[in-house]
C-alpha positions as CSV (number, residue, x, y, z in Angstrom):
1,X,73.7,58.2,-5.3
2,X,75.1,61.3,-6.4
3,X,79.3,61.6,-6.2
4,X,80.3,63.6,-3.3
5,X,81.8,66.7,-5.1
6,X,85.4,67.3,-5.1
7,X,87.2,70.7,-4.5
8,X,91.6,69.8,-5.1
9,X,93.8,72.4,-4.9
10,X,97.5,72.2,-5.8
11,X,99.9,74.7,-4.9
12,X,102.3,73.4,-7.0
13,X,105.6,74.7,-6.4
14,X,105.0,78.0,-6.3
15,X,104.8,78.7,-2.3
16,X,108.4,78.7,-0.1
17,X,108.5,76.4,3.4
18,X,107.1,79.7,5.3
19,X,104.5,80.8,2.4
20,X,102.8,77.3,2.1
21,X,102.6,77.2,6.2
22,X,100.7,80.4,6.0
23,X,98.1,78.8,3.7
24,X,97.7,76.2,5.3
25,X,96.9,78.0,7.9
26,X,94.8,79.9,6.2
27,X,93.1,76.9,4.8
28,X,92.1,75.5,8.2
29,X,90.8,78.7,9.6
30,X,88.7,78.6,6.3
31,X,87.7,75.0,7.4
32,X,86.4,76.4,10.9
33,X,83.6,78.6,8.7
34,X,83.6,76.1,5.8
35,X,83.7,72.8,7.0
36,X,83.7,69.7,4.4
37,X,80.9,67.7,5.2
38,X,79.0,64.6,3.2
39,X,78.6,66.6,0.3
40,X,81.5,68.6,-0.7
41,X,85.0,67.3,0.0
42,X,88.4,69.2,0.1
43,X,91.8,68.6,-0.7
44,X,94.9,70.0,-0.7
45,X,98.0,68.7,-2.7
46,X,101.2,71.0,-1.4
47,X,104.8,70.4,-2.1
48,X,106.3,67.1,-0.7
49,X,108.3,68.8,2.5
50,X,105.1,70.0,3.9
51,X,102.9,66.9,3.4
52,X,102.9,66.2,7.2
53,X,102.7,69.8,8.5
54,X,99.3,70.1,6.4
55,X,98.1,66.7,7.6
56,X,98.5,68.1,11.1
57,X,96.3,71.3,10.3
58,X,93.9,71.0,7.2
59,X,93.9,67.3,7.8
60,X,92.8,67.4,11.0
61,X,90.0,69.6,10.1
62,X,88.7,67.2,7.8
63,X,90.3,67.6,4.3
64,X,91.9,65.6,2.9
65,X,95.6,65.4,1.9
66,X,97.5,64.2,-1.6
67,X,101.1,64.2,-2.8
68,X,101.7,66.3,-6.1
69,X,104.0,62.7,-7.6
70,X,104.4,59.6,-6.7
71,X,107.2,56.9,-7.1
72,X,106.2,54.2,-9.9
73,X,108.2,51.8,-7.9
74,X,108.1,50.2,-4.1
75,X,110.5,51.3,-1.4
76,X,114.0,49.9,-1.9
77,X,117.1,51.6,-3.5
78,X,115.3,54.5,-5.4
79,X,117.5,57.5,-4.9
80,X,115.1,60.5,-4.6
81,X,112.1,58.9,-5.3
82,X,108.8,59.0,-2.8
83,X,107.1,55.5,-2.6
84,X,103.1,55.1,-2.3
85,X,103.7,52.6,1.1
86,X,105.4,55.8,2.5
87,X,102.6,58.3,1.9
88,X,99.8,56.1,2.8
89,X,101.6,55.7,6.1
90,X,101.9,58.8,6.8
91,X,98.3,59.4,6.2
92,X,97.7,61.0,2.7
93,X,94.8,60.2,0.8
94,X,95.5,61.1,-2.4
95,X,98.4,61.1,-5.0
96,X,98.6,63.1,-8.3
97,X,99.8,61.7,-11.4
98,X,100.3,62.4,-15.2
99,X,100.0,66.1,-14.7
100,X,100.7,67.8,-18.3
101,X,103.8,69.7,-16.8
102,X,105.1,66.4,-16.0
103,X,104.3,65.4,-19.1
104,X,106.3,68.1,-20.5
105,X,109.2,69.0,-18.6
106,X,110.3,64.9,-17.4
107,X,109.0,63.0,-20.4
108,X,106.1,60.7,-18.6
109,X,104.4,58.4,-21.0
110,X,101.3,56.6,-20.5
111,X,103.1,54.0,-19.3
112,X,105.0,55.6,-16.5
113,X,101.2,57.4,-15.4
114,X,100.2,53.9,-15.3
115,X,102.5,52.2,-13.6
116,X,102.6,55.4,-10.8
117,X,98.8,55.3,-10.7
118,X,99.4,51.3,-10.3
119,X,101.5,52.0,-7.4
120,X,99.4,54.5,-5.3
121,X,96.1,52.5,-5.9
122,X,97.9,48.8,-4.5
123,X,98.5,51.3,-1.3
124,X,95.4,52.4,-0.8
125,X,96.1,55.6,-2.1
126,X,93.6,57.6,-4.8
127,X,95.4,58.3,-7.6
128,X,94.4,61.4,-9.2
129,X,95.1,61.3,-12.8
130,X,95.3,64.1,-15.3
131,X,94.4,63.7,-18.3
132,X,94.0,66.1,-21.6
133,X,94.7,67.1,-25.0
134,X,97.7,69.6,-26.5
135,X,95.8,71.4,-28.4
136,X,92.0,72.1,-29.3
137,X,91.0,69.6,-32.5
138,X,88.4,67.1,-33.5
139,X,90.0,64.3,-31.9
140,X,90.5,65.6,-29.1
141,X,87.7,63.5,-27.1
142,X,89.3,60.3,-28.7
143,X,92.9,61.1,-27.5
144,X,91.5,62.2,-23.7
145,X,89.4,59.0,-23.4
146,X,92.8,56.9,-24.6
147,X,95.3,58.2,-22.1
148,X,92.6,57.5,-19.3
149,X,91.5,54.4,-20.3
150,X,95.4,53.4,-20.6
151,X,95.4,53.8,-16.8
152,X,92.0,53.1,-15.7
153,X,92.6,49.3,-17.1
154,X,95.7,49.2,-14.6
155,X,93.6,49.7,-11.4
156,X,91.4,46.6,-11.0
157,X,88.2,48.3,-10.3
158,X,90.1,50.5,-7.5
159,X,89.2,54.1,-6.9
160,X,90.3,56.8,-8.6
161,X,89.7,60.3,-9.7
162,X,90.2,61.0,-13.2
163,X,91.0,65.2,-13.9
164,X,89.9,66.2,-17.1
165,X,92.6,69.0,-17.8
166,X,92.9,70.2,-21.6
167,X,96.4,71.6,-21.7
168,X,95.8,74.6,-23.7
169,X,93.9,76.0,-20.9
170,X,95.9,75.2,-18.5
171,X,97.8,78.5,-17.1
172,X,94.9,80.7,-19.7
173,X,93.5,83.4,-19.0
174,X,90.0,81.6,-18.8
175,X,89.2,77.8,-18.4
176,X,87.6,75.5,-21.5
177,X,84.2,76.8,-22.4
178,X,81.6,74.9,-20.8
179,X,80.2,73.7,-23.9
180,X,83.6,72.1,-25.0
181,X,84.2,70.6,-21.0
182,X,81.2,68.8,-21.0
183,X,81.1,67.2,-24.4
184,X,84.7,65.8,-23.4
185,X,83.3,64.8,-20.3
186,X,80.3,62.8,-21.7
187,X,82.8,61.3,-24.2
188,X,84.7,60.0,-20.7
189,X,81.9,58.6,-19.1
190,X,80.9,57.1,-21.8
191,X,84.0,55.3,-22.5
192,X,85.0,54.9,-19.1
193,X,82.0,53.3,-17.2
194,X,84.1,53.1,-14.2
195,X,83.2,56.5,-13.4
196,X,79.8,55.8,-12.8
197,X,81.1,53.3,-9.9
198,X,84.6,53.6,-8.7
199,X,85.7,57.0,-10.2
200,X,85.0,60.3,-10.3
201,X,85.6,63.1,-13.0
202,X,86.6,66.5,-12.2
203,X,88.0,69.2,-14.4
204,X,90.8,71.3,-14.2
205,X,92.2,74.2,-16.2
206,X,92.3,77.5,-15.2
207,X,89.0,76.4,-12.8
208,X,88.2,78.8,-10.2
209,X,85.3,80.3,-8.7
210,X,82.0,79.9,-11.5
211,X,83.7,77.3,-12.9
212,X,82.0,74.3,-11.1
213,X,78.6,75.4,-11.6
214,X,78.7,75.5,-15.3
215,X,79.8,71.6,-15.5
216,X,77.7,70.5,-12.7
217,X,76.3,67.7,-13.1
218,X,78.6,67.3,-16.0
219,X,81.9,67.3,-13.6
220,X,82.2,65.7,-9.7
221,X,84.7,68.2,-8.9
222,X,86.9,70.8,-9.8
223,X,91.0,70.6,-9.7
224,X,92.2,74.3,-8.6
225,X,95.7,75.8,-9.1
226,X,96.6,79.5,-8.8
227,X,93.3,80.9,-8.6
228,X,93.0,79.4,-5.3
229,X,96.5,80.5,-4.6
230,X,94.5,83.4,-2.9
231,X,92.9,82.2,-0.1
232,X,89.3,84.3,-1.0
233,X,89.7,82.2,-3.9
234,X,89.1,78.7,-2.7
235,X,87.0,80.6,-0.1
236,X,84.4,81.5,-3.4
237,X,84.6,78.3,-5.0
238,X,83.7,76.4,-1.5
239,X,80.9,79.0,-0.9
240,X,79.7,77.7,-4.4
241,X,79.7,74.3,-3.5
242,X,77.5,75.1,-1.0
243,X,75.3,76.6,-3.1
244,X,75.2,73.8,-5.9
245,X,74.7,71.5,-2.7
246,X,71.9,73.8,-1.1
247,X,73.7,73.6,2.0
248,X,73.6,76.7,4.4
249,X,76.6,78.6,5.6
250,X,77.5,77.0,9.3
């Protein structure tokens, strides 16, 4: 059977309270004309204070919701942190982890992805983890398959989504060439089997409208940032999917 295909978009921390209320809003009336169905499915990962206000609109139209982080520990006397039991419950689907800005900026190991991707997965969460290399080289495919094995091995056969997202493209003015994408994605699902039953490989990077159907059936998805940040954006790259899909406008 062939992967539902993934459309994710993060809104990272650019949006205020009011400005990520409009997208969402804008994102639902989108759903009305676009709906997800068996073949395409959306998601939306905004800022941790509106997690419940877009489960009560884009969630109720059928996408799906994730948190941006996630705690690597339970609930309990964590100061600050978000626990996987306490997103699950409120009824996300998904939860990000081991994004290279995280990476960067708050010094998360492999070991820390792990244990976060560890948490969210006993809770019946799918994590969603990044993975990519610094800079464009000859190893690069050895380091990516690494880091997502690392965390892969953690998850006891459990779901996941595994966000192929070479770092130097992240924030460029283009995404990775196709040609590059999809060699690092072979090199994946060929050292990561568990794609081909419990995961699913999507890339991110700059991805916005085009970008999909140059990895297809490379990629299962594609992971958007601020070229969906513009609502006409994600509105392109769900018309594609329809497209790919050979699905008809509703």
């Amino acid at each position: 059977m062939t992967p539902t295909l993934l459309v994710a978009v993060s809104l990272k921390a650019y949006f205020g309270y009011a400005e990520t209320q409009e997208w969402l809003r804008q994102f639902a009336a989108l759903l009305d004309d676009w709906p997800a169905g068996a073949d395409v499915e959306l998601a939306v990962f905004p800022s941790t204070p509106l997690l419940e206000y877009a489960l009560h609109t884009v969630g109720r139209n059928g996408a799906r919701v994730g948190a941006q982080d996630v705690s690597r520990t339970e609930a309990g006397p964590f100061t600050g942190e978000t626990a996987a039991s306490l997103l699950a419950e409120m009824g996300c689907s998904y939860a990000e982890v081991g994004h290279a800005e995280r990476r960067r900026w708050f010094g998360e190991d492999d070991e820390m992805v792990a244990d976060k991707a560890e948490a969210a997965s006993r809770q019946g969460l799918i994590p969603l983890i990044c993975v990519g290399e610094r800079d464009r080289h000859d190893g690069a495919g050895a380091e990516v398959v690494r880091q997502a094995r690392y965390v892969v091995d953690r998850l006891a056969g459990r779901a996941f989504v595994l966000a192929y997202e070479p770092v130097w493209a992240i924030g460029a003015p283009e995404p990775a060439d196709p040609d590059w994408a999809l060699r690092i994605g072979d090199q994946l699902r060929r050292s990561v089997p568990e794609l081909g039953q419990s995961g699913r490989l999507i890339y991110g990077g700059t991805a916005g409208p085009g970008t999909l159907s140059d990895l297809v059936p490379g990629f299962d998805g594609v992971f958007l940032g601020r070229r969906a940040h513009r609502i006409e954006g994600l509105r392109e790259v769900i018309a594609e999917t329809r497209t790919i899909t050979g699905l008809e406008r509703i």
